[in-house]
N, C-alpha and C positions, 0 to 999 in steps of 0.2 A: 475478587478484586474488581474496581470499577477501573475506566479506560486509563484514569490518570496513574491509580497504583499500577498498572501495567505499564505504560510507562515509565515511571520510577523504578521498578523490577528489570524494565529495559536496559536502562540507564546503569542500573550495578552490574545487571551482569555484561555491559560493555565494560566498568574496572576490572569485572570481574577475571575476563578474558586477558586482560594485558598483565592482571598478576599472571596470570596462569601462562601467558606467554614469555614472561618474564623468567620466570621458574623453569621453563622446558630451555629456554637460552642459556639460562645459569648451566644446566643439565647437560646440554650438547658440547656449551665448550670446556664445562670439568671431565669430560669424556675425550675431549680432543687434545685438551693440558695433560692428562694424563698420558697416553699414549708419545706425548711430543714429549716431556719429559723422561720417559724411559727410554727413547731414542738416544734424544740428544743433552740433557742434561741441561740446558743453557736458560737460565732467565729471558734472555733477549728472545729466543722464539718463539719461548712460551707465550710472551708477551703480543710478539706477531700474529703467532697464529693466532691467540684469541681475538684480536683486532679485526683480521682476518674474518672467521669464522660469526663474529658479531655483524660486519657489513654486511656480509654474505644473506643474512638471514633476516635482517632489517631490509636489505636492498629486495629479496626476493617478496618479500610481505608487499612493499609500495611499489611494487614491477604486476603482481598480481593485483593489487586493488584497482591499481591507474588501467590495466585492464578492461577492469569491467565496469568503468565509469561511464559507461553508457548505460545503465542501469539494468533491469530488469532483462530489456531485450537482447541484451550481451548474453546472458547466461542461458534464456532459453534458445538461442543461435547455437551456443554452441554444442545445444541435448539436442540438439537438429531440430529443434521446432519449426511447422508451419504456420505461418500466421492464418485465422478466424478470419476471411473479407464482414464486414459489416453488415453488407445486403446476399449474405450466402442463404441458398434456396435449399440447402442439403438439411435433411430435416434433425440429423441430429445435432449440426455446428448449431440450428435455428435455435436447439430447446437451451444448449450453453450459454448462447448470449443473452435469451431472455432469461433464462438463471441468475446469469451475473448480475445484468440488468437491474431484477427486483432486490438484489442485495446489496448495488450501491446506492438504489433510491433509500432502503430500508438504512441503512447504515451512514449518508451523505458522504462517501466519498466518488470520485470522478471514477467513471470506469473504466477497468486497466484496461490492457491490449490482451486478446487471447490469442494462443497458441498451442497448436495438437501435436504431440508425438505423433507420428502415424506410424511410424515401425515397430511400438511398444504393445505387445499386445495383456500387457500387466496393466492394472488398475492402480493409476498414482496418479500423482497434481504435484504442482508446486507453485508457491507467491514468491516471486524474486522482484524488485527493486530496490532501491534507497528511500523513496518518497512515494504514498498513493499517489501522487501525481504522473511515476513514471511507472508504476508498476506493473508487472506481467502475470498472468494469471496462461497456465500451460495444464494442459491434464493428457490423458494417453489415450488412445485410441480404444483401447480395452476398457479405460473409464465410459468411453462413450457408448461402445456397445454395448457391456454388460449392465450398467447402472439404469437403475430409472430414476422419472424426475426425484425423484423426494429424496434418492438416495445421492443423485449429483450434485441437488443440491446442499444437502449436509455434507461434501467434501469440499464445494466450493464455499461457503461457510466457513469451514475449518480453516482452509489458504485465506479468503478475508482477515480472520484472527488475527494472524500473521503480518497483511499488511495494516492493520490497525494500530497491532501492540509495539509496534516498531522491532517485531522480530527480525523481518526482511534486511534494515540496514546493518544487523549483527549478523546475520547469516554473509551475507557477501566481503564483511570485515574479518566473518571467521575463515573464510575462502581463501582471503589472502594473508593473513597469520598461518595458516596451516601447509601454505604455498612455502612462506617464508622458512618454515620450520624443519621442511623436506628438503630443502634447497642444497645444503649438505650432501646428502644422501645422492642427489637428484646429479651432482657435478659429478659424485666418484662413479655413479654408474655409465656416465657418458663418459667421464675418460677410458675405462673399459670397453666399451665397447669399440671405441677409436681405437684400444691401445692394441687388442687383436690385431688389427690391421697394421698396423705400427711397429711394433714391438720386434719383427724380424731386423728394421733396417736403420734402429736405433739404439745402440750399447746401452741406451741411461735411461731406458723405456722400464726396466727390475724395476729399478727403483722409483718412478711414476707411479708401475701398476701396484704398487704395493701400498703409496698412499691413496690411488684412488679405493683400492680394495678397503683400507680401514675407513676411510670419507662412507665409504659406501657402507658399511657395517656399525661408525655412530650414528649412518642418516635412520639407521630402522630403531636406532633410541628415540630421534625423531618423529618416527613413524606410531613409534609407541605411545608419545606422551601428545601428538596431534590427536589420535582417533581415541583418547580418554579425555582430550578438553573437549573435541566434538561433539561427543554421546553423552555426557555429561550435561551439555549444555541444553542436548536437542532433546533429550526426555521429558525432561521442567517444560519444554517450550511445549512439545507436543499435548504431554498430557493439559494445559493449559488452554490448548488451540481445540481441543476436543472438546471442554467443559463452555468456550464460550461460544462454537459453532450449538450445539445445543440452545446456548439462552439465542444467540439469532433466529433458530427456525421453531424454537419451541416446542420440540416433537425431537425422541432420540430414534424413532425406526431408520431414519435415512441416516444417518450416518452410522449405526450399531450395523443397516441392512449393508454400506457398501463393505463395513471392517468384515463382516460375515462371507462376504463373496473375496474379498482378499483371501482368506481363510480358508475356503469353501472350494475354491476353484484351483487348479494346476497351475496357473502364469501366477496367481498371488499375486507380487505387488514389486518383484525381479524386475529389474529392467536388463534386457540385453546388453546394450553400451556400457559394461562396468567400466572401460577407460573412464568416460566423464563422471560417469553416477559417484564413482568412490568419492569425487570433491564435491557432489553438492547433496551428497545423500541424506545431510542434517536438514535439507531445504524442503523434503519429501511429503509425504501423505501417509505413506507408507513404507518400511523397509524395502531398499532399492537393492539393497547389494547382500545381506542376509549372518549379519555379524549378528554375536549375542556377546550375554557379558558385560562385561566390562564397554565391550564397542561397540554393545547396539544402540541406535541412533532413535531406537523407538521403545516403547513401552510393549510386553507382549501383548499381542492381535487378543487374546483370550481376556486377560488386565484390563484391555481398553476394551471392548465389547461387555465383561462385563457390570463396568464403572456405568453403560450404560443402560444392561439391562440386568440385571442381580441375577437374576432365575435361570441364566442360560447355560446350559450342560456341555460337555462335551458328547452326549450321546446326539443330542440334536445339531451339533456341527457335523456328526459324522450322516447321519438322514438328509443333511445336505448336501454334501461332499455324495456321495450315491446318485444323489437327483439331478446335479449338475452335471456328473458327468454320464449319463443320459441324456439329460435334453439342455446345452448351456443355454444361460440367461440371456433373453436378448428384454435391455431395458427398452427401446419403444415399442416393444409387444405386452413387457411388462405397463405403463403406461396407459394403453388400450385398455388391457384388463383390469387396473386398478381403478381405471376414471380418472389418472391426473392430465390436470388442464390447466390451462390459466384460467384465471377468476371471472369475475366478471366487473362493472366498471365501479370507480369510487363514488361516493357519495362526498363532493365535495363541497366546503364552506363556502359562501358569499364573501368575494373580494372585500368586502366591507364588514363580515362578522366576523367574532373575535374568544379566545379562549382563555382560559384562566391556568397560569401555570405557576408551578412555585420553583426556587434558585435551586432548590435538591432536587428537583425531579425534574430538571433540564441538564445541571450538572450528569443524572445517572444515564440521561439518554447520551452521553457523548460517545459517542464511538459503538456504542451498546443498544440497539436494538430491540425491542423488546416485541411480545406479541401484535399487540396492533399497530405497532411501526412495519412490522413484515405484512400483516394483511394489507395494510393501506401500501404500501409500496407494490404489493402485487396488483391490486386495483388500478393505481394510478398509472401504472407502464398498459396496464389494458386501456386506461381511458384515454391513452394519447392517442388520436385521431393519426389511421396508419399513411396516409399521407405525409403527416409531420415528421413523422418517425421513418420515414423515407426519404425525407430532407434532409435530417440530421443523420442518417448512416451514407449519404451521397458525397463523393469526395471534392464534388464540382458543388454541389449545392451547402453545404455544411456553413461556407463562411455566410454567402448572401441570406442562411435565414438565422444566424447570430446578428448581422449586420442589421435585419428586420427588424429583432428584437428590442433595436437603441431606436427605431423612427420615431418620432415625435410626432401625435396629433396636431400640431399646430401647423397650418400649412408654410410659411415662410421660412420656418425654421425645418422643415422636414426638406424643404426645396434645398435648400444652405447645405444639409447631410449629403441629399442624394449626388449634389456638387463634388463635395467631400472623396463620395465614394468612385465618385466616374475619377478623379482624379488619380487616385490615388489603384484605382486595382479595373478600371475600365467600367464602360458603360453598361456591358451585359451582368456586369456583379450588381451595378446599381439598380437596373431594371429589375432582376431577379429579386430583389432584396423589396421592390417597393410591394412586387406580386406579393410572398411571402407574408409581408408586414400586413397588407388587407386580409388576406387569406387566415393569418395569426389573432388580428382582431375577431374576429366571426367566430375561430372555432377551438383555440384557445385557451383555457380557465387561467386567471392567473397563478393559481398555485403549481401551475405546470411548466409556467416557464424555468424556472434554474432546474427544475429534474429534466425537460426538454434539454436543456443546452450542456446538460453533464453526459448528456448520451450521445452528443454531436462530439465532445472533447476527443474519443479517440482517435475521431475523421479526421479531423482538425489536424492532431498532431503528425499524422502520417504527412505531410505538407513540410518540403524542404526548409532548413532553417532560413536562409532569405525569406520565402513567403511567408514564413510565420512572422517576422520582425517586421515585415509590412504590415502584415495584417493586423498585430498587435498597434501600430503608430494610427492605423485608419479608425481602429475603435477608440482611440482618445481622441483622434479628432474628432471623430462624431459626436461625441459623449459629448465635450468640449464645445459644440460647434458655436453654442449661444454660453451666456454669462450663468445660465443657472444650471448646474447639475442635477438629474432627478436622483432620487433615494436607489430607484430598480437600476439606473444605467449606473450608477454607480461601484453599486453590489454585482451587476454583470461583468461590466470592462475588471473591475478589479479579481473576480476570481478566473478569470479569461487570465487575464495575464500574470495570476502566480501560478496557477497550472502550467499554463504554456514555458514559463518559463524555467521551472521546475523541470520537465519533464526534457530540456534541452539543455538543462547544466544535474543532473538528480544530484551529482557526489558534491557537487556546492550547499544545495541545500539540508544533506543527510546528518544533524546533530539534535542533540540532548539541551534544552536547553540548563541552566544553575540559575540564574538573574534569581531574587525575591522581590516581592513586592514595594517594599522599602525602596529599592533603587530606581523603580520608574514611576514615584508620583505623579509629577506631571503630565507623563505619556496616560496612567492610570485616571486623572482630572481632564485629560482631553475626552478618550475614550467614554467615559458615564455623561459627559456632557453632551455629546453628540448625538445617544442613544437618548439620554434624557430631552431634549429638545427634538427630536423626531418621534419620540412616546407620546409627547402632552401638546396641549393644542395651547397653554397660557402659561405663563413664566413663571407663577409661583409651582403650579403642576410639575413645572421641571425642575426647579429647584429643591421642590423636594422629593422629584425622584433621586434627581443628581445625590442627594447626601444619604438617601436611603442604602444607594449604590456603592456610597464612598465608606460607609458604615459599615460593609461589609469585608471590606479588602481592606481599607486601611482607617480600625478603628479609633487609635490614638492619634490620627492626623485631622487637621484641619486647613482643606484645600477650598479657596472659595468659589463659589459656582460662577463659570465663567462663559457661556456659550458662544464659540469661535466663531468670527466672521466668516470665514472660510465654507461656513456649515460640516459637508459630511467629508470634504476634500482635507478636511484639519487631520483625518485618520491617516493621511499620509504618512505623519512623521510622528507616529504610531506603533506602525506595524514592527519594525525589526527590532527594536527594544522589548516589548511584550511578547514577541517570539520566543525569544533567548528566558523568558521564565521559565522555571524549574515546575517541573509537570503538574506538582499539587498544588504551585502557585495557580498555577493557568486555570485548577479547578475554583479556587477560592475566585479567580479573576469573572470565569462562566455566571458562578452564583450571584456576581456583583451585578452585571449585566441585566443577567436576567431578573436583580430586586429594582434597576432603575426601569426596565423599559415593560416591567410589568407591576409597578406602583400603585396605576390608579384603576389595579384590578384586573387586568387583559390586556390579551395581546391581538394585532389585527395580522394580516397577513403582508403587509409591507415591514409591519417591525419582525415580524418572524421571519424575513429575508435578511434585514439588516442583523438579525443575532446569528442566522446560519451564515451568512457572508462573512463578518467577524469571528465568528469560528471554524472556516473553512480557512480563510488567511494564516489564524493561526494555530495551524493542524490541530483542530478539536472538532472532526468531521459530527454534524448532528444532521436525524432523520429530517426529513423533508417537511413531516408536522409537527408540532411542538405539543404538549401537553396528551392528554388521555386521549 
């Protein structure tokens, strides 16, 4: 399946879950009617308590999701994660982020926030958020040790999948479904344990403890029909998150090498904390807690290892299991000896040359990776000049050299911003911002800027919500400052600010869209026009890109080419109608794009910002390069 059927697979098995929660609520309260019925006989309680019993478990579902509407870093807060610093000098935090790093350049999403187990000494990860915008990327300290690069990186890989396929926002929904479901269970056992206490100095405490006793004996029906929708769900996902960590790195030894040392080694993939693990053990890497059956949460370690290397025995798991526990794996020794490193630097285009792509083979890059999207991602994170990338991990420097990034060569207009910026966030941001901006010119390529400023995003948002809602108003006015908008500030302020703000409301923006094509022509005739007149350098060029494009997504219409005064600022009133398309719309939508603004044969590197910008807006992250 390509990004958008994963998507759409997303999308059922979110119905898929509310039948299923549907059916375990039917279940708990024909278990709770029953029992009230051989009591007491009476319509009327029956009635009540199922009423009852329905809140209960409704109210516990939206008491747990509102929860963890702080997204990602909600859930690994409370597996006790440490947060990653940005400019950590600790050599194995270093190889994590440069890990992630080359996998959101290779994949174009923004890079989550990491976070280390450090008491875990099993090998696991997990991707939790509602949106890649808020996403948390967390692995165990035992992944750190034991793995080496090629192997961390095929698990961090694996959690990308995750936040790609829009697994993350189902896992945190099945969180609190499954909160909701236990809820029962979870009252009668507290009234018990209160009622011990209790029960001497109250006559009518019998008959309490005897309904909490049964509350507490439907709640493990509960319990039962919770950890068969969980494991059910999280197998499909897992084995799915394995087959496309694979097409990401192109090589199955890392990720078959770390299922091997899960396997291999005595901690496995356990985590100590089973209080927390039992609720998010669908979110895993690895089996957290060690159910099977019916409940395990994962496919066996032997299944999944051999799906990726056919040939592998149980005799040679057991010559490893021997060896390991004689000498354990330390992954950056491993490293050493294997020769893994970072690459060395990209061979980049001329801001001015240009490449030839076609609407299927940009549509297949979405979210998807392919060979030389991961080489070039790894190249390009080498060839960011370590300075810059000192900038952007710096919490004080982060905004002044985004803020660089919008200055205007033209001096009158560049004085007009640096005005802007003393006003609005002080003089020392402006100064820094102008050093920067010269600094940026020199040494710079342009094809590094938006992967430069997705690796500042995490600095960025660690920045209290007040200074982010400044600092988002300062980069429209700069953008703003004169009557003409450029194409690049454009495409920067705008993915600035749905990031940012994504990742300060995530549960606002966590949905599936339905819309079809049909319903937003016009949004659909702004969209190709905007791209088509920023393709073609003459009106008929863009006209008939414009219908090339319209050709595509909406063949029996006829919308007449219209090129907006506005220019690229018309995408405005755009974005949230084409969001709300239903996933395979969104792919038919990619190919339309990419037949206008690649018509008269190529594409240059300002239109391959304006199609990653446009698909960044609307979650259909693509790599950094477009074509072969």
């Amino acid at each position: 399946m390509n990004f958008f059927e994963h998507q759409a697979a997303a999308r059922r098995d979110s119905t898929r879950l509310i039948v299923l929660l549907v059916l375990a609520v039917a279940c708990i309260v024909g278990a709770v009617d029953a029992v009230m019925w051989a009591v007491t006989h009476s319509w009327r309680m029956l009635a009540f308590t199922s009423g009852v019993t329905v809140v209960t478990i409704v109210f516990g579902s939206l008491y747990r999701i509102a929860s963890l509407s702080g997204g990602g870093e909600a859930v690994a807060q409370q597996m006790g994660g440490s947060g990653v610093p940005p400019d950590t000098t600790d050599p194995a935090l270093r190889r994590l982020r440069n890990v992630v790093e080359e996998i959101s350049i290779a994949s174009g999403v923004p890079v989550p926030k990491l976070y280390v187990l450090e008491n875990e000494a099993a090998i696991n990860a997990f991707a939790a958020g509602f949106t890649p915008s808020d996403a948390v990327v967390a692995v165990t300290r035992g992944a750190l040790d034991r793995l080496n690069r090629d192997e961390l990186q095929g698990v961090i890989a694996h959690e990308f999948s995750h936040i790609l396929n829009g697994d993350m926002r189902l896992n945190i929904r099945l969180i609190g479904v499954l909160f909701g479901i236990l809820m029962v269970g979870l009252i009668g056992r507290k009234i018990l344990e209160y009622g011990r206490f209790g029960s001497g100095r109250n006559r009518n405490a019998g008959g309490l403890l005897i309904a909490a006793l049964i509350a507490l004996v439907i709640g493990y029906v509960g319990l039962f029909f919770g950890r068969m929708i969980k494991a059910g769900i999280s197998r499909t996902r897992e084995r799915l998150a394995d087959a496309s960590a694979v097409q990401f790195t192109r090589q199955t030894a890392g990720l078959a090498g770390a299922l091997k040392k899960i396997a291999g080694l005595e901690d496995g993939s356990r985590l100590q904390d089973r209080g927390n693990t039992e609720e998010v053990s669908h979110m895993l890497f690895g089996d957290g807690i060690g159910f099977s059956g019916l409940f395990a949460t994962h496919p066996p370690l032997m299944e999944r290892i051999r799906a990726l290397e056919p040939g592998f025995v149980d005799a040679r798991l057991a010559q490893l299991q021997a060896q390991w526990r004689a000498a354990p794996p330390d992954g950056l020794q491993e490293d050493l000896a294997l020769g893994l490193s970072d690459t060395g630097h990209a061979q980049l285009p001329h801001p001015a040359s240009s490449v030839q792509v076609a609407p299927l083979q940009v549509s297949a890059q979405v979210a998807t990776p392919a060979t030389d999207d991961y080489r070039r991602a790894n190249a390009i994170a080498a060839s960011m000049p370590e300075a810059l990338r000192d900038l952007a991990r710096g919490r004080d420097t982060v905004m002044p050299l985004l803020l660089a990034m919008l200055l205007a060569e033209d001096e009158p207009l560049q004085a007009a911003q640096q005005q802007i910026m003393q006003s609005a966030l002080g003089g020392d941001v402006a100064e820094q911002a102008l050093r920067i901006h010269q600094q940026l010119t020199v040494d710079l390529h342009p094809m590094l800027r938006l992967p430069l400023a997705s690796l500042a995003f995490p600095v960025l948002r660690l920045r209290p919500r007040p200074q982010l809602n400044g600092f988002l108003q300062t980069v429209q006015a700069v953008i703003h400052a004169d009557a003409q908008v450029s194409l690049f500030d454009y495409c920067l302020g705008k993915l600035l600010d749905v990031q940012v703000r994504e990742a300060l409301d995530p549960a606002r923006y966590a949905r599936f869209g339905r819309s079809k094509p049909g319903n937003v022509r016009n949004e659909f005739a702004t969209l190709l026009a905007v791209v088509a007149h920023y393709g073609n350098n003459d009106a008929t060029a863009a006209k008939r890109a414009y219908l090339a494009g319209l050709q595509r997504v909406l063949p029996r219409d006829h919308v007449p080419y219209a090129p907006p005064a506005q220019g690229v600022q018309a995408l405005e009133a755009v974005w949230a109608p084409l969001d709300a398309l239903d996933p395979l719309a969104k792919q038919v939508m990619v190919e339309a794009i990419t037949e206008a603004i690649s018509s008269d044969g190529c594409v240059n590197v300002a239109e391959a910002e304006l199609v990653r910008t446009i698909c960044g807006v609307l979650h259909c992250p693509l790599p950094v390069m477009l074509g072969e």
